[in-house]
C-alpha positions in Angstrom: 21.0 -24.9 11.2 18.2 -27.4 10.8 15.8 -28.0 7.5 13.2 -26.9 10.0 15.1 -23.5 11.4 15.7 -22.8 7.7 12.2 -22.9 6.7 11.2 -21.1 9.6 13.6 -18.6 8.8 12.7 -18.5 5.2 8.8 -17.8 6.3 9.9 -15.3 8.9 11.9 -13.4 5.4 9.4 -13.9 3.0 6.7 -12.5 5.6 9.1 -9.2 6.0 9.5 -8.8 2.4 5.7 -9.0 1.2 4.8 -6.2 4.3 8.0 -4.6 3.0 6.5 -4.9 -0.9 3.4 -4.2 0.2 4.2 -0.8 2.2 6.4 0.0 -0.6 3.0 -0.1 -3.3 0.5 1.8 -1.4 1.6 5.1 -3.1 1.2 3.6 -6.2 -1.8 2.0 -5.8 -3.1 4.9 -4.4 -2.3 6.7 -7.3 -3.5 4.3 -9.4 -6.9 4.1 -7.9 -6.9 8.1 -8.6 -6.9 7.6 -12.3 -10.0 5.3 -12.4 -8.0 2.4 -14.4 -9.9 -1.4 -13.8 -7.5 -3.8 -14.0 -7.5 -4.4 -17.4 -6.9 -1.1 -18.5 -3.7 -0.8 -16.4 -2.3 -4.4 -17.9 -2.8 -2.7 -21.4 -1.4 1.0 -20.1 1.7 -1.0 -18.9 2.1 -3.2 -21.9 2.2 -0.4 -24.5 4.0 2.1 -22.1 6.7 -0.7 -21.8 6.9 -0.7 -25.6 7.5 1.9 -28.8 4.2 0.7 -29.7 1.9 -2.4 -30.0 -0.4 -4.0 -32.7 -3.9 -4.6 -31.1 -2.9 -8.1 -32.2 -0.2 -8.5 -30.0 -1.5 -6.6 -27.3 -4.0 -8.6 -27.0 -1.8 -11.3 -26.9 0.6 -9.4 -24.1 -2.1 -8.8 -22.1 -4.2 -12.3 -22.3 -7.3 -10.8 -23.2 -10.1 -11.2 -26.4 -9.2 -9.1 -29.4 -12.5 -7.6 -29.2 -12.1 -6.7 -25.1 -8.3 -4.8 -25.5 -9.9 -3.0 -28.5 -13.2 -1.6 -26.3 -10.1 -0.8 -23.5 -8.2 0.8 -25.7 -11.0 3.0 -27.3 -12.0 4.3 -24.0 -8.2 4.3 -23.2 -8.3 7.0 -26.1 -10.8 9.0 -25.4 -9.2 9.7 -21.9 -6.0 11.0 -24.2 -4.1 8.0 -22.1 -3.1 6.3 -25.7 -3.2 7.1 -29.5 -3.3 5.0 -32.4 -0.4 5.9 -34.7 0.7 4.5 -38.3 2.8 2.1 -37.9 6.1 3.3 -39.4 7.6 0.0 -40.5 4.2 -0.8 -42.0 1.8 2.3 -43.2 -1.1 0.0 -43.4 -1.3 -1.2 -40.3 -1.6 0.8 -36.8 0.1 0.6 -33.7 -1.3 2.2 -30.1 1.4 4.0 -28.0 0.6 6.3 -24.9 0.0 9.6 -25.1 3.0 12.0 -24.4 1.0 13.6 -21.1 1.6 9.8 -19.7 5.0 9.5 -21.0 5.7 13.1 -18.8 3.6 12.1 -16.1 5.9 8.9 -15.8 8.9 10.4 -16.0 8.3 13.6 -14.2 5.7 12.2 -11.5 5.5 8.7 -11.1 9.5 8.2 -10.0 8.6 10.5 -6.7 5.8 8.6 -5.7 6.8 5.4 -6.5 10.1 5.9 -3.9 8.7 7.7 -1.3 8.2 5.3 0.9 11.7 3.8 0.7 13.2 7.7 1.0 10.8 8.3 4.1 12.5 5.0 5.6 15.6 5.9 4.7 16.0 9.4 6.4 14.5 8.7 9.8 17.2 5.6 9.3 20.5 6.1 11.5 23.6 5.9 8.9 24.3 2.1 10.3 21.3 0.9 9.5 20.8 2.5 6.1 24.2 0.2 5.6 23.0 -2.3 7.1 20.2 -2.6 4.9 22.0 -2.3 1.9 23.9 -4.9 3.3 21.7 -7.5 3.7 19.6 -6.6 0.7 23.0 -7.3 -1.5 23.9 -10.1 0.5 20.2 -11.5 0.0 20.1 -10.9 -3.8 23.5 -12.4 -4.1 22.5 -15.7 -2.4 18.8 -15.5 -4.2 20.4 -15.1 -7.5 23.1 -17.8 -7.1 23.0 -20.8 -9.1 22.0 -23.6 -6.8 24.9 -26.1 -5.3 25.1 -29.6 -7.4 23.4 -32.2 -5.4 25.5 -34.4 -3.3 
């Protein structure tokens, strides 16, 4: 195959992946959009739920936002019952911010449902050689993605 089929190719599998990635986040989004979060407030909700707990400090830092700006996020954050402030353990003077446990139910319970949907949808109206077919490919693409590239020659 030519440099110019490949990079056809290559545009013609990127395009399928970002409709795939894209179809695939619409249930989320949507359900993000239903809890009112700005965009900031869901980079600091997925920061500290990715974490046993963050200083402001380096939440801020996480996130890429001002001190002054994760602190006013995470006060309305709080009032919302979405995160708490805690005593740090290690340190009893300083305190960390951790969600609240209705999130950490909500995304374990909830969240896991929503967020495959689409892909289960897909997946039953799929005939039992395509659903290995797909898995298939998808292997076989992450295989080749993740090898180490060939030594020049």
């Amino acid at each position: 195959m030519t440099d110019k089929e490949l990079n056809r190719l290559a545009r013609e599998v990127e395009a399928h992946l970002a409709a795939v990635r894209a179809r695939l986040r619409q249930p989320v989004e949507a359900e993000f959009a239903r809890g009112r979060l700005t965009g900031p407030q869901r980079a600091v909700m997925e920061a500290v739920y990715h974490s046993e707990g963050l200083s402001l400090k380096e939440l801020s830092r996480r996130v890429g936002l001002a001190h002054s700006t994760v602190s006013g996020i995470v006060d309305r954050l709080e009032k919302r019952a979405l995160l708490l402030r805690e005593r740090d353990a290690r340190d009893g003077r300083a305190t960390i911010i951790v969600v609240s446990d209705k999130v950490r139910v909500y995304m374990r319970d909830t969240f896991p449902a929503i967020a495959l949907n689409p892909v289960l949808a897909a997946l039953r109206r799929a005939r039992p050689a395509d659903r290995a077919a797909i898995l298939l490919g998808l292997r076989t693409l992450r295989r080749l993605v993740e090898a180490r590239p060939a030594p020049p020659r």
